[in-house]
C-alpha positions, 0 to 999 in steps of 0.5 A, a space after each residue: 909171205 912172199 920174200 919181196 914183201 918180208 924184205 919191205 917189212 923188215 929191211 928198215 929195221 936190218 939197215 938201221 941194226 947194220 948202222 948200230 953195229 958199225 958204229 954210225 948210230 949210238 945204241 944202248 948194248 942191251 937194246 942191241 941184244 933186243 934187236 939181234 934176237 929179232 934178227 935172229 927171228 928173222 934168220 930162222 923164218 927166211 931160213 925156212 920160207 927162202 933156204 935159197 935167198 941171198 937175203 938168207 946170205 945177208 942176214 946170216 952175215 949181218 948176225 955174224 958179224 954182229 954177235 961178237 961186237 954186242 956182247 964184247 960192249 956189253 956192261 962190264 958189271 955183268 958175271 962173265 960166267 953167269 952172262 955166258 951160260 944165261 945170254 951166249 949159249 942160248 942165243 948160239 942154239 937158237 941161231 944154230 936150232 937146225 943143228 941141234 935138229 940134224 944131231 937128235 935125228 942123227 941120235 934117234 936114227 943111231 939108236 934105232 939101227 942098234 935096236 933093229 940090229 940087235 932084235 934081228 941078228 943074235 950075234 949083233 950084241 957081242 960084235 958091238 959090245 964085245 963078249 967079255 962084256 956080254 959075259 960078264 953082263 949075263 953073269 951080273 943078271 943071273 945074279 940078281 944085279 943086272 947093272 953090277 959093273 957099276 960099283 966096282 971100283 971106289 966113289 971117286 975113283 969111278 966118278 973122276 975116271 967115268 968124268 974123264 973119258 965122258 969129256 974126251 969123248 965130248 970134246 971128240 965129238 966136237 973136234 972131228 967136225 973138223 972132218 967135215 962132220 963126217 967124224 962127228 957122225 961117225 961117233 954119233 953113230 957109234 954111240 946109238 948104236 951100241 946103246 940102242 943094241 945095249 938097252 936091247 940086249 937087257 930087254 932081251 934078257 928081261 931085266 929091261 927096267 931094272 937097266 933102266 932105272 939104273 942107267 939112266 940115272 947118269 944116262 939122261 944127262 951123259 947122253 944129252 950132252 953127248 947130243 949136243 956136242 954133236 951138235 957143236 961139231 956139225 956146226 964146226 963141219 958145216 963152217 968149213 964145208 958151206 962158207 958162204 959170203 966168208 973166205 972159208 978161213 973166216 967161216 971155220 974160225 967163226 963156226 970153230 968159236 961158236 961150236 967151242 962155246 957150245 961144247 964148253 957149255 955141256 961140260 957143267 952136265 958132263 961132270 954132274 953126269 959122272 957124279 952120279 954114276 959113281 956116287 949114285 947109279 951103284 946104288 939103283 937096285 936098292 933104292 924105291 923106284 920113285 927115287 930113281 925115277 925122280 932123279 932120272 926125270 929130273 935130270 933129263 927135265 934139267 938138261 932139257 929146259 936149258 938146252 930145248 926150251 930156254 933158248 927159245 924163250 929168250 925174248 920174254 925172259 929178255 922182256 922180264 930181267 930188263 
């Protein structure tokens, strides 16, 4: 379709959205919602057919400036916390969706330059991963339990230690956007390559499955999350670096609240993540390979649903609560 022809379509419904959201027209805050995801709708499909348009510009302002003023009018009845994780966050990864594609190929291009690395140069492991721990690896395989260093230490213990440095390192993740994104990338990089080199190290050494259904236990959900935070802060990089129509103060503050709420919405999966790798993954080696592939499938079924399906399904769910 040509842009002239989408804004004849489409313009009426935009004035009209604009006039509701400032005030001149009276308008039920749920049918509102309804008509934001059209807008948002539209957002993507010029973002893909006119990336270069000032109709790009105007829709992505008119969302904007939109989202905070439907959702603060929003029936007051409504579960605050349950409407944040059902209502916000969804449409926040779904009017950010590039985002979340630019940190899985940032991820997958990490995870295969550990992979490539380590299969190529032998000495690539211990640089990554240090050879105390490599060591201390070869010794657990030789012993029969290649994912050992799991159960040191008590339950809790590992879970409230494990669950700490996940978050910091999330909110890490989040907060060097800062930097331009540069800071962001960097961790992201940092974080697939030592995984793909250390899921590659165990292959190596042929115990590759028996790394994997213990891992991946916690891993699915832990590495996720961490994708997603990543996500958060090239949004927070992207608001400094690419204002548009906005003074850059307001576009740092807009995309600094957008990716708060995002990192703030993996945090119930962080902490599920270091349960089960201090209560759980310790006890992989003895457990039958349907259980373990259960929890690993369903975990990462879990965390995927939210994040890559329900966001983009959100009109027909919208149709079916209202």
């Amino acid at each position: 379709m040509r842009e002239v022809a989408f804004i004849k379509r489409n313009k009426d419904k935009w004035l009209a959205f604009e006039q509701a959201t400032s005030g001149k027209i009276k308008k039920n805050p749920d049918d509102l919602a309804g008509l934001y995801v059209q807008l948002i709708n539209d957002l993507s499909f010029a973002q893909t057919y006119y990336p270069k348009s000032k109709t790009v510009i105007y829709l992505n302002h008119l969302a904007a400036s939109a989202f905070q003023q439907i959702y603060k009018t929003k029936r007051t009845d409504k579960n605050q916390l349950i409407d944040f994780f059902k209502t916000e966050v969804p449409l926040l990864i779904r009017e950010n969706k590039r985002f979340l594609i630019y940190a899985f190929t940032l991820f997958f291009v990490s995870v295969s330059l550990g992979v490539l690395s380590a299969t190529y140069d032998d000495s690539f492991v211990r640089l990554i991963l240090g050879d105390q721990y490599v060591d201390m690896t070869l010794d657990n395989i030789k012993g029969g339990d290649p994912v050992a260093v799991y159960k040191s230490g008590s339950n809790w213990g590992s879970f409230i230690g494990i669950t700490m440095n996940n978050l910091q390192v999330g909110l890490k993740c989040f907060v060097y956007g800062i930097t331009g994104g540069l800071g962001t990338a960097y961790i992201m990089l940092h974080n697939g390559i030592m995984l793909g080199s250390f899921q590659t190290f165990f292959g190596q050494q042929g115990v590759l499955w028996e790394s994997v259904r213990g891992i991946w236990i916690h891993g699915s959900m832990e590495i996720f999350a961490i994708v997603i935070e990543a996500m958060a802060g090239l949004i927070l990089g992207f608001g400094i670096l690419f204002p548009g129509t906005l003074s850059r103060l307001q576009s740092f503050k807009n995309s600094m609240k957008t990716g708060l709420k995002i990192w703030i919405s993996t945090i119930p999966f962080t902490i599920s993540a270091g349960f089960l790798e201090g209560f759980i993954t310790r006890y992989s080696n003895s457990m039958p390979n349907v259980v373990s592939v259960g929890i690993i499938l369903l975990t990462l079924s879990c965390i995927s649903w939210y994040y890559l399906i329900y966001p983009f399904r959100y009109d027909h769910i919208k149709s079916a609560d209202t």
